[in-house]
C-alpha positions as CSV (number, residue, x, y, z in Angstrom):
1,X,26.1,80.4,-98.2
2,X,26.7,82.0,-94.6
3,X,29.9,83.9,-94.5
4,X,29.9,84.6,-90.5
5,X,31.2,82.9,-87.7
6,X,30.1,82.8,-84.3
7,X,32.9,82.2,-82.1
8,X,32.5,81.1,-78.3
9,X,35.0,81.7,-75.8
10,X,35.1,78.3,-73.1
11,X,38.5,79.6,-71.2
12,X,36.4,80.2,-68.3
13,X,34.7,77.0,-68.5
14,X,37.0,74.1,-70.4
15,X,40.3,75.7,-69.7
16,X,39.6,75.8,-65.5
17,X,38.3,72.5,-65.7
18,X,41.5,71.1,-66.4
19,X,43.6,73.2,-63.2
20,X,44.8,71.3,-60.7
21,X,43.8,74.3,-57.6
22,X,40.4,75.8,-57.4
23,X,39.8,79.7,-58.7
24,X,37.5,81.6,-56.4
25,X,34.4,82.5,-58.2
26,X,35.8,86.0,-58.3
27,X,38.5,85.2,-60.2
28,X,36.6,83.6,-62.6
29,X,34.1,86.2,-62.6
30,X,37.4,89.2,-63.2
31,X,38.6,86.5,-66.5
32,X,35.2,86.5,-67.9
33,X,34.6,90.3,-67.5
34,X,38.2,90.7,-68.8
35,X,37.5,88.7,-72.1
36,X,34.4,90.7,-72.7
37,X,36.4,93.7,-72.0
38,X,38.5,92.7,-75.1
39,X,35.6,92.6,-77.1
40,X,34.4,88.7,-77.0
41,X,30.9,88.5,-77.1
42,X,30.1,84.7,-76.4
43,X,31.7,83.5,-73.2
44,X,31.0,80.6,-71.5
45,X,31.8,80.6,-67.8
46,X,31.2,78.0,-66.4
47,X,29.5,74.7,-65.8
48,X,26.6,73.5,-63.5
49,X,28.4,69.8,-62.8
50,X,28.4,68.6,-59.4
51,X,31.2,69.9,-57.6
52,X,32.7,66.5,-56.0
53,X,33.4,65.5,-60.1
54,X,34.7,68.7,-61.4
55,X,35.3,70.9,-58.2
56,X,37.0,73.7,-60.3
57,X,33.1,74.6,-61.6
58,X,32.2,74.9,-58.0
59,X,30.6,78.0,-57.1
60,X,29.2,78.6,-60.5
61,X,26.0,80.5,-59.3
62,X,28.5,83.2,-57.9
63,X,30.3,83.6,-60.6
64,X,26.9,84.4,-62.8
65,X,25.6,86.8,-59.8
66,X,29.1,88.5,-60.1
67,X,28.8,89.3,-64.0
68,X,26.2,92.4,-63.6
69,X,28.6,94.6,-64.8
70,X,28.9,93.6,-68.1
71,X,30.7,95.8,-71.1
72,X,28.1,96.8,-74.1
């Protein structure tokens, strides 16, 4: 039997989704850095949905090109 978990963080993606205002890509990009900064290792940030459905996942692209500084 396995005894590990794998546990994925979707704040940055299922959490957002459900905001009523848009968050820059920046924004999202500082929440995802900040929950690897605490030491989460699986984070999903965001979604590639088409922005007139679910226009909190607009802008995606930036938030991935943001993310090069990622903690180790």
């Amino acid at each position: 039997m396995n005894k590990s978990a794998r546990i994925v963080e979707v704040g940055p993606r299922d959490g957002l989704q459900n905001e009523t205002v848009s968050i820059s890509p920046a924004v999202r990009a500082r929440f995802a850095l900040a929950l690897a900064a605490a030491g989460l290792r699986d984070i999903e940030v965001g979604a590639f949905v088409r922005p007139d459905r679910v226009p909190q996942m607009a802008g995606t692209e930036e938030v991935l090109s943001l993310l090069t500084e990622l903690p180790s």
